[in-house]
C-alpha positions in Angstrom: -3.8 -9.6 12.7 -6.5 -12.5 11.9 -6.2 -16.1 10.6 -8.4 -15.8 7.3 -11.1 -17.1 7.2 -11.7 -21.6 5.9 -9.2 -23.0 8.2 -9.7 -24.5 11.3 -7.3 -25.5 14.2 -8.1 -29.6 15.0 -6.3 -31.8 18.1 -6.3 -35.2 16.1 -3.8 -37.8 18.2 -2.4 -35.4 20.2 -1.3 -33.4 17.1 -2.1 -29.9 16.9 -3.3 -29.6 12.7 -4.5 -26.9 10.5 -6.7 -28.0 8.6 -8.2 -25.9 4.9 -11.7 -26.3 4.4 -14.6 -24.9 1.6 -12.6 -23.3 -0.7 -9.4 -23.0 0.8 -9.5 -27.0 0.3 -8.9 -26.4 -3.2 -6.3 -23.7 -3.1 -4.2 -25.2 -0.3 -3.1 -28.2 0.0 -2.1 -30.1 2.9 -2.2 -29.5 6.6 0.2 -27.4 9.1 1.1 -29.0 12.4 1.5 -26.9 15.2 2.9 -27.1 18.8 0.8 -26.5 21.6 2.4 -22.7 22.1 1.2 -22.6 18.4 -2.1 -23.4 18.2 -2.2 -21.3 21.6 -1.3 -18.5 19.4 -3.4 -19.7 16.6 -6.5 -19.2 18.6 -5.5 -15.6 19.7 -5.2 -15.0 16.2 -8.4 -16.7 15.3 -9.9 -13.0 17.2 -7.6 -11.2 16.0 -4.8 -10.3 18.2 -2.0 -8.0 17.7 1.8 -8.3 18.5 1.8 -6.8 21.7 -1.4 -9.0 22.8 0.5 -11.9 21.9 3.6 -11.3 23.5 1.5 -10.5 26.9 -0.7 -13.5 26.6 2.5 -15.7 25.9 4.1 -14.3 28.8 0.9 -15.0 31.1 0.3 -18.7 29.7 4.0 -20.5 29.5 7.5 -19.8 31.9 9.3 -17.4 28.8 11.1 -13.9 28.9 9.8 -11.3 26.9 12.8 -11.3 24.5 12.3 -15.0 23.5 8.3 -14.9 23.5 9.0 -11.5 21.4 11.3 -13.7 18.7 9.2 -16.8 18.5 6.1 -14.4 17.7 7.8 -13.2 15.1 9.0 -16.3 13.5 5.7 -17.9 14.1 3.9 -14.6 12.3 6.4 -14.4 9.4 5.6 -18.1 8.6 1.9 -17.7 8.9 2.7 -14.8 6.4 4.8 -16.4 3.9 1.9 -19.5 3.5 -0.7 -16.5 3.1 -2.7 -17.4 6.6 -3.2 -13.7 7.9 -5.5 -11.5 6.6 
């Protein structure tokens, strides 16, 4: 999976924002605000990680069992999906 391409991952105030730019600008509007285990995952996605490389890398990075890391990713993925952000 891969974030398409136009949108960027910014740190303005503390805030964690996605941010559409060239021509995504003019097909979506607004920003997305992330957590920090968000954009962490945003940024693996930015390379294009998969699932199971997300679920390892979450485990690695934050204090989380595999079953809840496993069931955020998978919110977090299904939302990215339902705004049309993966490729």
């Amino acid at each position: 999976m891969k974030i398409k391409s136009n949108f960027i991952l910014k740190k303005i105030a503390g805030t964690y924002m996605v941010v559409p730019i060239r021509t995504r600008a003019v097909d979506f509007s607004g920003v997305i605000k992330l957590s920090e285990s968000g954009a962490f995952l945003w940024s693996l996605l930015e390379k294009d990680a998969e699932r199971d490389d997300l679920i390892a890398r979450m485990l690695e990075e934050y204090d989380v069992d595999e079953a809840t890391a496993a069931a955020d990713i998978d919110r977090f993925i299904a939302k990215l999906r339902e705004a049309d952000l993966l490729e």
